[in-house]
C-alpha positions as CSV (number, residue, x, y, z in Angstrom):
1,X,-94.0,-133.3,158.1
2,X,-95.6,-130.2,159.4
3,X,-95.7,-128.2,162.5
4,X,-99.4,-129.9,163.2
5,X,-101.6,-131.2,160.6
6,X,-104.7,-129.9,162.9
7,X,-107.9,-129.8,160.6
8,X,-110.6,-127.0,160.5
9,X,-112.5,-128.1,156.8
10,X,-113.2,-131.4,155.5
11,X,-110.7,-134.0,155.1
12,X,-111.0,-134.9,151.8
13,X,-112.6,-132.0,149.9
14,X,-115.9,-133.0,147.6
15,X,-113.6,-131.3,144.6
16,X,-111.6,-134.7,145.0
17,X,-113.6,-136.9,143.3
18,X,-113.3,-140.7,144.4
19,X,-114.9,-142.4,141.5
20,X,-112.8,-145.2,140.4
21,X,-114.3,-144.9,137.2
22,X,-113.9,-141.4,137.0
23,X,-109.9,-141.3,135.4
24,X,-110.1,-139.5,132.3
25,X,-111.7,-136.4,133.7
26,X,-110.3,-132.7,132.5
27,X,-107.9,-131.0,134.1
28,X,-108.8,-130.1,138.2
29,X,-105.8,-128.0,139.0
30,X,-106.9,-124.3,137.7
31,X,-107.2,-122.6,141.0
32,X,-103.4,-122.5,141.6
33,X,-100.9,-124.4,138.8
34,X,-97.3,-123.4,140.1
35,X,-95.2,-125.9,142.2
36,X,-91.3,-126.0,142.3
37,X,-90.0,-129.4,141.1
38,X,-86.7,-130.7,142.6
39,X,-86.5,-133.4,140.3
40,X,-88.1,-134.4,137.4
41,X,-86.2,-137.5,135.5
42,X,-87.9,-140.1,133.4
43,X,-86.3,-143.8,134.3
44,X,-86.7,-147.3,132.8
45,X,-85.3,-150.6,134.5
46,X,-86.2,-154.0,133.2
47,X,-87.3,-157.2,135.6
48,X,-85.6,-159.8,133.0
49,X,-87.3,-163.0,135.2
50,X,-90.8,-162.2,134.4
51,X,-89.7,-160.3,131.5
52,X,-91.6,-156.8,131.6
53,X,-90.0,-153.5,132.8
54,X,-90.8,-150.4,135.1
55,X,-90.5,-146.7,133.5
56,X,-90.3,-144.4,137.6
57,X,-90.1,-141.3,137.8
58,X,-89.6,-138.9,141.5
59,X,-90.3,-135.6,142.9
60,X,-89.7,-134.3,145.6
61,X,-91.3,-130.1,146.6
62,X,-90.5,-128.5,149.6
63,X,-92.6,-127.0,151.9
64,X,-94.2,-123.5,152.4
65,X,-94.0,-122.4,155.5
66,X,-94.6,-118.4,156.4
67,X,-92.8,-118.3,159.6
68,X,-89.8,-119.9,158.3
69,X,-89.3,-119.4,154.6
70,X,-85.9,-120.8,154.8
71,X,-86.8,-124.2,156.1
72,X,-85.3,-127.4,154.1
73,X,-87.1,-129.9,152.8
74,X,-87.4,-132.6,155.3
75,X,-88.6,-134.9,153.1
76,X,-86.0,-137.3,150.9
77,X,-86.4,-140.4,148.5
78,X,-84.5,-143.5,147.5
79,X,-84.4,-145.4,144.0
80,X,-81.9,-147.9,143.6
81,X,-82.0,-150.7,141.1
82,X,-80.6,-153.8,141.0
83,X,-80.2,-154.1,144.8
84,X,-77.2,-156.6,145.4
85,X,-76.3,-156.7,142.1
86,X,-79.4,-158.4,140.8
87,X,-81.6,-157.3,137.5
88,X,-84.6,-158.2,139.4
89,X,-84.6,-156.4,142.5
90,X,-85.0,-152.5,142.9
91,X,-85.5,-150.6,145.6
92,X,-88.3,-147.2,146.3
93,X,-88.7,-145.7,149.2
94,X,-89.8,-142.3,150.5
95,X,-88.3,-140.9,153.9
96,X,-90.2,-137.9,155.3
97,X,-88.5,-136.4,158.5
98,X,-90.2,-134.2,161.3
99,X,-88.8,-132.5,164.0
100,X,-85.9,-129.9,164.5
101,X,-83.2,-132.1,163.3
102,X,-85.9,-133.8,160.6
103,X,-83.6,-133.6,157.4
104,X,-80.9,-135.0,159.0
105,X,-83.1,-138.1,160.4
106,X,-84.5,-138.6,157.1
107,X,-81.3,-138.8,154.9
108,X,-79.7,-140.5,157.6
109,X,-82.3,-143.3,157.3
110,X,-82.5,-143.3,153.4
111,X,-78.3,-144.1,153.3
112,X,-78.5,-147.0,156.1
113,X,-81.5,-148.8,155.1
114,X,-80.5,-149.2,151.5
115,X,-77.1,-150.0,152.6
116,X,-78.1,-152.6,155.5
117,X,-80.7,-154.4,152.6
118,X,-77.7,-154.3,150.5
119,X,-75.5,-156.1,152.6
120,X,-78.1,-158.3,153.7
121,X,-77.3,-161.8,152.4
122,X,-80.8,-162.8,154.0
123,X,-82.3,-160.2,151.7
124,X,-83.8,-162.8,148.8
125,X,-84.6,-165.6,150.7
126,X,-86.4,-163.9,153.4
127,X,-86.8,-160.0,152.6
128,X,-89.6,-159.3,155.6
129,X,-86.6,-160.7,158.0
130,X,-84.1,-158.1,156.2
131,X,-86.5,-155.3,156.5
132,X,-87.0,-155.5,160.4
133,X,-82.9,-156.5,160.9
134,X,-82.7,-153.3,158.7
135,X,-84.6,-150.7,160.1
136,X,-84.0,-152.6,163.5
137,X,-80.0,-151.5,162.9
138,X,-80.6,-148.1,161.3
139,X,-82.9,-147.1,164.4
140,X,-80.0,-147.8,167.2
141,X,-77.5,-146.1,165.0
142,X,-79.6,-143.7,164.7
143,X,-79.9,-142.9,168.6
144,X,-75.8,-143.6,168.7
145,X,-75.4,-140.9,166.2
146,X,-73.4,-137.7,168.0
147,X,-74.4,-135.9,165.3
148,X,-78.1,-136.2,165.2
149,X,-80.0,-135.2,167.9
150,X,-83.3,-137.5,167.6
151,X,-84.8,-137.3,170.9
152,X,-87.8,-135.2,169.3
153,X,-86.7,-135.7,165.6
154,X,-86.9,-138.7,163.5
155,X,-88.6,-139.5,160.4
156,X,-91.2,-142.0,158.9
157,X,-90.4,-144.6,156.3
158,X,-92.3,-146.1,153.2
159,X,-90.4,-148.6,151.2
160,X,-91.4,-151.0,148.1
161,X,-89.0,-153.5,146.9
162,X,-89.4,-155.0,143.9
163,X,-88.4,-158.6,143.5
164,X,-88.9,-160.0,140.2
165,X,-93.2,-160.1,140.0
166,X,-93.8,-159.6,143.7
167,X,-93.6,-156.5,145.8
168,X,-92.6,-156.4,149.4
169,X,-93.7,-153.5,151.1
170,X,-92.1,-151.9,154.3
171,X,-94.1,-149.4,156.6
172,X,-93.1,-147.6,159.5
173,X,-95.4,-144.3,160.3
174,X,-97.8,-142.7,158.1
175,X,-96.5,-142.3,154.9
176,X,-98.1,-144.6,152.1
177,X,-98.2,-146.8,149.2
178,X,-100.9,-147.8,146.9
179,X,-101.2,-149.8,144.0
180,X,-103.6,-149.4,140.7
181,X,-105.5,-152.4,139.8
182,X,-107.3,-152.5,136.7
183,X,-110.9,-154.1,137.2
184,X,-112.9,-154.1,134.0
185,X,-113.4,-150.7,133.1
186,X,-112.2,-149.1,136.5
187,X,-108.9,-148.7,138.0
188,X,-109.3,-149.7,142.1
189,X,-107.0,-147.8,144.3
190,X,-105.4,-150.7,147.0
191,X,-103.5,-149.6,149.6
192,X,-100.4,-151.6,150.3
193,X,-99.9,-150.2,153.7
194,X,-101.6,-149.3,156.7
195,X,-101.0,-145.8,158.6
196,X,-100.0,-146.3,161.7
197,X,-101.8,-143.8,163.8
198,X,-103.8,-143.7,167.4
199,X,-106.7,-144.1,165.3
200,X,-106.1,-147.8,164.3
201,X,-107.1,-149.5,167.4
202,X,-104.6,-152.1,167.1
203,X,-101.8,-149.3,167.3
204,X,-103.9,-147.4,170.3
205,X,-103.8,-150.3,172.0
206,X,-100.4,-151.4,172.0
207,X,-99.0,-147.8,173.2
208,X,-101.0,-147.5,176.1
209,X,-100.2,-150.3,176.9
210,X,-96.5,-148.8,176.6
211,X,-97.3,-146.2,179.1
212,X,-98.9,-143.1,176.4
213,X,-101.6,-140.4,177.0
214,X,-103.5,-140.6,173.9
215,X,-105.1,-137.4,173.6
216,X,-105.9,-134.3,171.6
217,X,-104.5,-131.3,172.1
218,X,-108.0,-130.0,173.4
219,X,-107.8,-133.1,175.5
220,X,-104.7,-132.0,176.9
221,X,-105.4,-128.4,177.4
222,X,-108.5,-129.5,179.5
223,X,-110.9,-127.8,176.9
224,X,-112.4,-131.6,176.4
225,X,-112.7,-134.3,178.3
226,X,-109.5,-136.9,178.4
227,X,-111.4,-139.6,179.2
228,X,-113.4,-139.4,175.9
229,X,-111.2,-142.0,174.0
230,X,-112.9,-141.8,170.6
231,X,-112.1,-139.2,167.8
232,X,-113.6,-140.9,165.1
233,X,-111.9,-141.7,162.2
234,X,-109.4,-140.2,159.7
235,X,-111.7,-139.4,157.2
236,X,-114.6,-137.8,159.1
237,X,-112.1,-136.3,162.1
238,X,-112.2,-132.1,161.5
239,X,-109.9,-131.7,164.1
240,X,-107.0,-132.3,166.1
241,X,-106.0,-135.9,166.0
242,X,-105.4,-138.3,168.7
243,X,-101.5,-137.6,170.0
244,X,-99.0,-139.4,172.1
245,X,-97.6,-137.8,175.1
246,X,-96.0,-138.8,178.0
247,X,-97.8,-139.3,181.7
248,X,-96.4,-136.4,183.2
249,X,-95.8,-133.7,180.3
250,X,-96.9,-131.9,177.5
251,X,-94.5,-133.8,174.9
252,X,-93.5,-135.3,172.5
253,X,-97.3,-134.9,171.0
254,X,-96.8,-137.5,167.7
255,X,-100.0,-138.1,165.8
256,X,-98.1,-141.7,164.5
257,X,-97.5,-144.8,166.6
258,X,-94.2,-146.2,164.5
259,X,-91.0,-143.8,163.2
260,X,-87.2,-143.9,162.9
261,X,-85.4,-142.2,165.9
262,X,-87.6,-140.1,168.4
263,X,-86.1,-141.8,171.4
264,X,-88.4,-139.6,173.7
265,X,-91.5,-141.0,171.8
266,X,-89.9,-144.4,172.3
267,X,-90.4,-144.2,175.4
268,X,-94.1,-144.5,175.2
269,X,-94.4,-147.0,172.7
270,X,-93.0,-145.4,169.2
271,X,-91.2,-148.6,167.3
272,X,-89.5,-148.3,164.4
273,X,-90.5,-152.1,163.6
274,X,-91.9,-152.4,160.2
275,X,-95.1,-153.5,158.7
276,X,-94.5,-156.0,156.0
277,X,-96.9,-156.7,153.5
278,X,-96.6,-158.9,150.3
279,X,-98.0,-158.8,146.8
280,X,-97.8,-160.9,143.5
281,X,-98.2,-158.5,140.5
282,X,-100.4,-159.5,137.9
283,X,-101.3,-158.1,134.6
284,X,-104.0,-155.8,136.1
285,X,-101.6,-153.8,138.5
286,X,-101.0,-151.2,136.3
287,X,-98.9,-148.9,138.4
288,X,-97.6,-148.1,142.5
289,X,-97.1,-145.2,144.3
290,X,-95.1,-144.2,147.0
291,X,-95.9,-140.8,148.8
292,X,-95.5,-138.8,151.8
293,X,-98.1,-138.3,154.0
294,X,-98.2,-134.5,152.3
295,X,-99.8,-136.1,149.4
296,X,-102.6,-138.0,151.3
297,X,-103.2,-135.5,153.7
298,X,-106.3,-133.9,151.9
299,X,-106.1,-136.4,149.1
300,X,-107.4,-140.1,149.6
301,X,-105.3,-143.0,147.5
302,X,-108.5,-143.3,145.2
303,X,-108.3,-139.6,144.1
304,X,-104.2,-139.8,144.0
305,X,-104.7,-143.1,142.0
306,X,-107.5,-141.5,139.5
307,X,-105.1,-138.4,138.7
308,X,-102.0,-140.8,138.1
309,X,-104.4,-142.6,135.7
310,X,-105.1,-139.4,133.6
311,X,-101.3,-139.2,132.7
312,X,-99.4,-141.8,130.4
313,X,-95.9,-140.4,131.1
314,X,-95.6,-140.9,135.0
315,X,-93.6,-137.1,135.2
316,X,-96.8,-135.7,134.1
317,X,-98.6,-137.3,136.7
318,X,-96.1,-136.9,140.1
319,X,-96.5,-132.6,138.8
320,X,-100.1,-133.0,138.9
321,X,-100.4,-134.6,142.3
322,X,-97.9,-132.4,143.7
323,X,-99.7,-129.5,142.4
324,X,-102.7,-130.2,143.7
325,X,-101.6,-131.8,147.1
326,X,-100.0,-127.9,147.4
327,X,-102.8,-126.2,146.2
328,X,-105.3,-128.3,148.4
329,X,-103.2,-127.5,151.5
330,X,-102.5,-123.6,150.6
331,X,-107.3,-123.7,150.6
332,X,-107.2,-125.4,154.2
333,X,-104.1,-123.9,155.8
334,X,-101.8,-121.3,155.5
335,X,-98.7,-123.6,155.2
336,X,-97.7,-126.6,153.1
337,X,-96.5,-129.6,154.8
338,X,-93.5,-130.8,152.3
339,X,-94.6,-133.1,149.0
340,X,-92.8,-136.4,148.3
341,X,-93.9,-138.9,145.8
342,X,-92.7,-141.7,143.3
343,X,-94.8,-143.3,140.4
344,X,-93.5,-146.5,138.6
345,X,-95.3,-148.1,135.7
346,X,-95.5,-152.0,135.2
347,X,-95.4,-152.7,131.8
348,X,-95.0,-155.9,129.6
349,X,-95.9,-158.1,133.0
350,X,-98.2,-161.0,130.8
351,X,-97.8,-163.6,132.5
352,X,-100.8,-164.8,133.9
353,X,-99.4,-164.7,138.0
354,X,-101.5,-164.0,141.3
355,X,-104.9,-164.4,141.9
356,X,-107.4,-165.3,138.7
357,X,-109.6,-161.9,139.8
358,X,-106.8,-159.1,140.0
359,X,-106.8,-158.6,143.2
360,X,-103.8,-157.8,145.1
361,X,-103.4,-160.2,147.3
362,X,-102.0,-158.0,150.2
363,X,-101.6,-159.9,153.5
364,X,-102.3,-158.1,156.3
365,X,-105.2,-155.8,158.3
366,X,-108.0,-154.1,156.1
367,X,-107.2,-150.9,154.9
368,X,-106.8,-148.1,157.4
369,X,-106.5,-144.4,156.6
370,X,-104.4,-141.5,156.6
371,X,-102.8,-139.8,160.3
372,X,-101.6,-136.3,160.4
373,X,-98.7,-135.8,161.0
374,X,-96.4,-134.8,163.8
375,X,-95.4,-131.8,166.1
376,X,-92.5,-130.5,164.5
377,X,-90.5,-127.3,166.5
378,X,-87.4,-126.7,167.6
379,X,-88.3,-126.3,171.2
380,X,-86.4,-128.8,173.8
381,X,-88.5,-128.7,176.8
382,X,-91.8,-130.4,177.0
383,X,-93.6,-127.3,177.9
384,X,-92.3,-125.2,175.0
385,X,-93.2,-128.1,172.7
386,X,-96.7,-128.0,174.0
387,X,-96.9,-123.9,174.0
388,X,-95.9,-124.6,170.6
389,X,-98.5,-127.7,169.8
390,X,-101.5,-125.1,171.3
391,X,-100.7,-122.1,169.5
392,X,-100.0,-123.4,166.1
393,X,-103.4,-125.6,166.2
394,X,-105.1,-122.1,167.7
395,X,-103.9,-120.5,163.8
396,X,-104.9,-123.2,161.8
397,X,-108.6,-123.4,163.2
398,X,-109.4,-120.3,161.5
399,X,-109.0,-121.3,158.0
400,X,-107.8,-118.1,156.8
401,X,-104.3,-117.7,155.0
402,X,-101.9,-115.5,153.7
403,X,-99.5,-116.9,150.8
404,X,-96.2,-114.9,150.8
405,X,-95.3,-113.9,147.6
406,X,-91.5,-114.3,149.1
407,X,-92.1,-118.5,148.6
408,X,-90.0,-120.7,146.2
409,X,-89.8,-120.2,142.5
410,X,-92.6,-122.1,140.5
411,X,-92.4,-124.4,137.8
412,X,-95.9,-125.1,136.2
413,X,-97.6,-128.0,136.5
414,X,-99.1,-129.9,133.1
415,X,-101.6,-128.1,131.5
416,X,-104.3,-130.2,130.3
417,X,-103.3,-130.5,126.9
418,X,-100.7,-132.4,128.4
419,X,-103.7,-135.1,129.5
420,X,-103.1,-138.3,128.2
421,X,-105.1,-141.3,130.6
422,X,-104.0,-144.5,130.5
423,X,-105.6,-147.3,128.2
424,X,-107.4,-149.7,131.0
């Protein structure tokens, strides 16, 4: 996550386009092709129960940031398959950490939970009660941890697990995962979980009622009126979003209600308790993603969902995503936040399982969409967090920007003769 993900232009720009039918159009990357790739692996793991397999693949692209050209990627992924031994269970998540001691967080988090769901003998029979004992765990280790200073660091999680043809999905923050359905000649974006933001009222709710100011940093400032508790929603809001701080200071400032560590934020009603969700696959899912919230952040999951379409090999598709996520960010800001995200193909599921129209079948709250992000600095007082909150948001309404040519080497995104859509 960024320093702040203030907005000054449009969320999702009208270059996006959101058609769900609209997957097998040319190319929309010119403007700026170059991204560098950490990974970029092709994977295949079978799910012998149902008997159909899932070809993955990861990457993971660090951040531009002018002031600090140095700065690690805070972002980090896990893949593991066959969880406890088992063919039919594998594992993806995506860990994306914020704060001065965000990397650590974030890796921290990645090792225990996969280790705790491991370990979990519970983990089969009842995998939403493993998920909260999990991240439950990992969150109080991570506040013991000497090493890791989380009062104003911590990181947000996004997890799938596969269990042979169903898919239990773990949320904590406002990173995302969404799912492809195939729906006659369309493929329909369905998100598989909810950002948990001040926007959802649900979330607002429960964290006043934990003792947090929700406000802007206008709101804060006293440039707009605090007791104006409406800012839209995700989509249409231009601006700063809704932020948590405490009664009496100018901190911690989080634009998410749920994360891993942040003990400060805690305070006012951050949980790390996860959002479970649960869906059957069927023969019309046709693929999952799961992203950091520096994919979605000028990108809805239709548009991320349309460009994954326009690519058979899934490699192809995480590159384009990326490259346009970056490229999106480098026209609205002048930084990047860092760029996280795993694709995995279903294929061979024939069986005819879950619901007799495609649908997902997610339990849970309708749809809700993307936060932005947290305050990230190094700062350890509350008034040099919000010095830092109030002049970062000050550079970004401008919408000017100057790309260093000093940034990471580039690998080149696929050109379009790489363009192969899938067959719906």
């Amino acid at each position: 996550m960024g320093c702040i993900h203030g907005k000054c232009c449009s969320r999702y720009p009208s270059s996006s386009n959101d058609d769900p039918r609209d997957f097998t159009e040319a190319d929309p990357y010119g403007a700026q092709r170059k991204h560098m790739l950490a990974q970029r692996s092709l994977e295949t793991v079978l799910v012998p129960s149902h008997n159909f397999h899932l070809e993955y693949s990861a990457l993971t692209q660090r951040g531009y940031y002018p002031d600090s050209l140095d700065k690690e990627n805070q972002d980090c992924y896990s893949i593991k398959t066959q969880l406890q031994g088992d063919p039919n269970v594998h594992f993806f998540s995506v860990f994306d950490g914020h704060g001065q001691f965000g990397a650590q967080c974030s890796n921290f988090v990645k090792d225990k939970v996969v280790e705790l769901l491991s370990d979990d003998p519970a983990l089969l029979d009842d995998p939403e009660k493993a998920f909260n004992s999990a991240f439950e765990t990992t969150n109080n280790e991570l506040h013991n941890n000497s090493d890791i200073d989380d009062s104003m660091s911590g990181t947000t999680a996004i997890t799938v697990l596969v269990i042979g043809d169903t898919l239990f999905v773990a949320n904590v923050g406002d990173s995302r995962a969404v799912i492809a359905v195939k729906d006659g000649n369309q493929i329909i974006a369905e998100d598989l979980s909810y950002d948990q933001t001040p926007f959802r009222r649900d979330e607002y709710e429960r964290v006043k009622l934990c003792g947090a100011r929700v406000l802007s940093v206008d709101q804060v400032e006293g440039l707009k009126d605090p007791d104006i508790q409406s800012w839209g929603n995700e989509e249409s809001e231009g601006g700063d979003p809704p932020r948590l701080w405490v009664q009496n200071g100018m901190y911690p400032g989080t634009a998410f209600t749920r994360s891993v560590g942040d003990s400060t934020a805690e305070r006012i009603g951050v949980v790390a308790d996860p959002e479970v969700s649960k869906v059957q696959l069927t023969p019309n899912h046709l693929f999952f993603i799961v992203a950091s919230d520096g994919v979605f952040e000028f990108l809805s999951s239709q548009a991320v969902v349309n460009m994954a379409a326009r690519y058979t090999d899934p490699r192809d598709a995480c590159a384009a995503i990326a490259g346009e996520s970056y490229k999106l960010w480098l026209e609205h800001e002048s930084r990047t936040d860092d760029i996280t995200i795993i694709i995995v193909h279903i294929k061979g599921l024939n069986s005819a399982t879950g619901s007799a129209d495609g649908s997902s079948g997610i339990n849970g709250r309708s749809a809700l969409r993307k936060g932005k992000g947290t305050l990230e600095t190094s700062a350890t007082t509350g008034s040099e967090v919000y010095r830092s909150v109030r002049n970062d948001f000050s550079d970004l309404q401008s919408c000017h920007y100057h790309v260093s040519m000093n940034r990471s080497p580039a690998i080149v995104v696929p050109s379009p003769t790489c363009l192969r859509p899938l067959e719906v």
